[in-house]
N, C-alpha and C positions, 0 to 999 in steps of 0.2 A: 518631612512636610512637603506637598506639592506645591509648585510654585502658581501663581498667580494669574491666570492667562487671561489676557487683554488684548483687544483688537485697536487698532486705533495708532494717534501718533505717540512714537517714545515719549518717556518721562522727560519734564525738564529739569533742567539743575536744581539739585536742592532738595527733589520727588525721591520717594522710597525710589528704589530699582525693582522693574515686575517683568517679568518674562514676558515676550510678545509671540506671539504667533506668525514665524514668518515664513512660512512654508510647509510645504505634505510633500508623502511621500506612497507609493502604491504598488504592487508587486502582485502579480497573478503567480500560483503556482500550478501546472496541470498535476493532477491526480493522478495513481495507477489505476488501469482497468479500461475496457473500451466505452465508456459512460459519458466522457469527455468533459467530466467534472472538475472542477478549477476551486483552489482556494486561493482567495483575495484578502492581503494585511494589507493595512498599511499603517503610516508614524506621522506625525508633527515634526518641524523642526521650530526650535523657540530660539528664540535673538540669544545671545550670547554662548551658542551652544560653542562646541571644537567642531573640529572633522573627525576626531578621536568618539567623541559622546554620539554623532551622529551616526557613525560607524558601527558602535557600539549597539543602538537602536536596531538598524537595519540586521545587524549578526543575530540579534535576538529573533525577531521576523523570519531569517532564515531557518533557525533553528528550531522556531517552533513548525515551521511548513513542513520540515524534517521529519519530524514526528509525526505529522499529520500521514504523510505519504506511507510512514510505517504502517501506521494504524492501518489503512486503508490497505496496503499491502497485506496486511494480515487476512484482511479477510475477504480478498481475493484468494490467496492461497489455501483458507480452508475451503471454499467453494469446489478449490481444484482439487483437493484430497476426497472431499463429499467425492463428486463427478468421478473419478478413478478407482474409489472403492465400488459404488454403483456397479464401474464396469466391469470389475471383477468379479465379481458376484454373478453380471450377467454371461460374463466369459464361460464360469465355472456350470452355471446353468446349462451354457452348449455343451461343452466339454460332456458333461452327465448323459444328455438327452443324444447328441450321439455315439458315447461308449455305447448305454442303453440298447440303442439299435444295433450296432455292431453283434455287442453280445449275443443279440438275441436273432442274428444272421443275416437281418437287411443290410442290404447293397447298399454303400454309402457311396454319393455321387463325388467326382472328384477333387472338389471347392470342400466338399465336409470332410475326405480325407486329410488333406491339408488342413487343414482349421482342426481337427484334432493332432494330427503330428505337431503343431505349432503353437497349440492353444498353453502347454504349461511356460513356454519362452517367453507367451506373449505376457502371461501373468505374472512372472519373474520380472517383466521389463518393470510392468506395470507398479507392482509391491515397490522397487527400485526405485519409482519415479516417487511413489507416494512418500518413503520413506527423509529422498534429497526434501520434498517438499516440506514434510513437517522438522527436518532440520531447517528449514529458510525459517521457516514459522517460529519456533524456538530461539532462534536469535534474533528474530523482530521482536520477539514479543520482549525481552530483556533488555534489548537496545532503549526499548521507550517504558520500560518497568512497570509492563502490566501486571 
């Protein structure tokens, strides 16, 4: 049962006992992401509380911004898996367009030499990066039991 919340002066002797309102409490959390989005809890403190209860409050508050920032992490990092598959694809596109040419006995200027010597390391990096990524994403997503 919740208790009673009253503004005003305590009971007098003799009055039920009613929990008063004697105080708040407020906590901005910044967000991941360059958005600069913030979540904002906050708690009551009621007259008879402890420092234990009020504690208690605030941990809770923590815990849930915790999860929040997970959430939010999550889906920044599939954004970053989106964007790196994209690149690969478009990597692989160069790669094609100038073997293609090669093959076929055009002069490949010096920047496209390199960028095909280089193009399968770059997409090894790439798979590599995406692969750490969707392990980050796999244990967010479990940490907060999507």
């Amino acid at each position: 049962m919740k208790p009673e919340l009253v503004r005003g002066d305590p009971p007098k002797e003799g009055e039920a006992q009613r929990k008063y309102l004697v105080g708040n409490f407020a906590f901005k959390f910044p967000m991941p992401g360059q958005d600069g989005a913030e979540l904002q809890l906050s708690g009551e403190i009621l007259s008879g509380e402890t420092a234990g209860e009020i504690s208690r409050k605030i941990d809770v508050l923590y815990d849930v911004a915790d999860r929040q920032k997970k959430r939010a992490a999550i889906g920044m990092l599939k954004s970053q898996v989106k964007a790196h598959t994209e690149q690969i694809q478009s990597q692989r596109d160069i790669f094609k367009e100038q073997s293609d040419k090669q093959a076929a006995g055009e002069k490949l200027s010096h920047q496209q030499k390199l960028n095909l010597q280089n193009s399968q390391k770059s997409i090894d990096k790439t798979v590599e990066h995406i692969k750490k990524l969707e392990a980050a994403i796999k244990d967010l997503e479990e940490s907060v039991a999507l």
